[in-house]
C-alpha positions in Angstrom: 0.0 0.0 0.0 1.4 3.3 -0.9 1.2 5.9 1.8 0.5 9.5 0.8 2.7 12.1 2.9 0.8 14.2 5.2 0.3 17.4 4.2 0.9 20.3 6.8 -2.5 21.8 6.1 -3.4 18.8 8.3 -1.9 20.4 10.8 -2.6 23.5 11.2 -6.9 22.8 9.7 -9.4 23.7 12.9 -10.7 20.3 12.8 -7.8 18.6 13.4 -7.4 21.0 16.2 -10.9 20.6 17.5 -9.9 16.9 17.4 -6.8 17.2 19.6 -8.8 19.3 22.0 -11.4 17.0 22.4 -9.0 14.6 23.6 -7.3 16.7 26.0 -4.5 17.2 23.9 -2.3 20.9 23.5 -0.7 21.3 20.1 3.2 21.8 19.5 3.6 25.7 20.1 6.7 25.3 17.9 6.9 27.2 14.4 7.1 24.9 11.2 10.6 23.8 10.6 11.3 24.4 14.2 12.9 21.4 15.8 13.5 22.9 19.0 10.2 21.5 20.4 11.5 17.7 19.4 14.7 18.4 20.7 14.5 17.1 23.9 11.4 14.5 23.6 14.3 13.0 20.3 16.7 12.7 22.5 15.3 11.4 25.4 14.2 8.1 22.6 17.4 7.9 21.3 18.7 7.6 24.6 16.4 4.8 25.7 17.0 3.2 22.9 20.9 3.0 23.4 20.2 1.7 26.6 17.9 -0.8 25.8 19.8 -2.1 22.8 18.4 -5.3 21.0 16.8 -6.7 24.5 14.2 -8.8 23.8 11.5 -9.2 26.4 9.2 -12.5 27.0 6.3 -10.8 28.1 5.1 -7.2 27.1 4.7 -6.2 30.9 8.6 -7.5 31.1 9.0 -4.9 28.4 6.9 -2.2 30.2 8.5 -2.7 33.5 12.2 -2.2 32.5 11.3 0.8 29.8 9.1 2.3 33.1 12.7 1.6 35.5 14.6 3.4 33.0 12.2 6.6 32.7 12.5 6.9 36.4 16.3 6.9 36.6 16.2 9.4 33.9 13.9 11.6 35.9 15.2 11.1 39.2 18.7 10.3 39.0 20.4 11.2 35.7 22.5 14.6 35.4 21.1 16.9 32.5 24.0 19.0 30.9 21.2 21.2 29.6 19.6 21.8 33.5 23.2 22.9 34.8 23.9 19.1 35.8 20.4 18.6 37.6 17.7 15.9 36.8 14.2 16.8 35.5 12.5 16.5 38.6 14.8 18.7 40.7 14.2 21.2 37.6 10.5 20.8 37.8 10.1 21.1 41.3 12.6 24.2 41.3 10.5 25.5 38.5 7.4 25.1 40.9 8.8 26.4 43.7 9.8 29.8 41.5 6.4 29.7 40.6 5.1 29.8 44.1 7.4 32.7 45.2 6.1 34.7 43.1 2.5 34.7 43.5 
């Protein structure tokens, strides 16, 4: 089957966004051709899928458990170069905190 590429008017139509809203979804807020809003979520992949390699799982809850492991130890306990050597969380919460001293 041949597939057609998507078209970006797809994108950017109002029913497609009425669709994504319906679902309790936000749209990218990134401008077209901007890959800084993929940056991180492409990396992040990439990443996990060093680490993971070629395993192969015997169940798909095997599968879920280690991937689930390994997105916890990147939240909690690996360094970010690009969050001056903190994880995600700390950067969350210190974002949240911020947030709270001001209002």
């Amino acid at each position: 089957m041949l597939h057609r590429p998507i078209e970006l008017a797809q994108y950017t139509s109002g029913l497609f966004s009425s669709a994504l809203a319906g679902h309790g979804i936000r749209p990218s807020v990134g401008r077209t051709g901007s890959c800084f809003d993929n940056a991180v979520a492409e990396s992040f992949f990439a990443t996990l899928k060093t680490k993971i390699g070629t395993t192969v799982w015997d169940t798909r809850d095997d599968a879920r458990r280690d991937a689930f492991a390994y997105i916890g130890y990147y939240n909690h306990d690996r360094l970010h170069s690009t969050l001056d050597y903190h994880t995600p969380h700390e950067t969350r919460i210190g974002y949240r905190q911020s947030l709270a001293l001001v209002a």
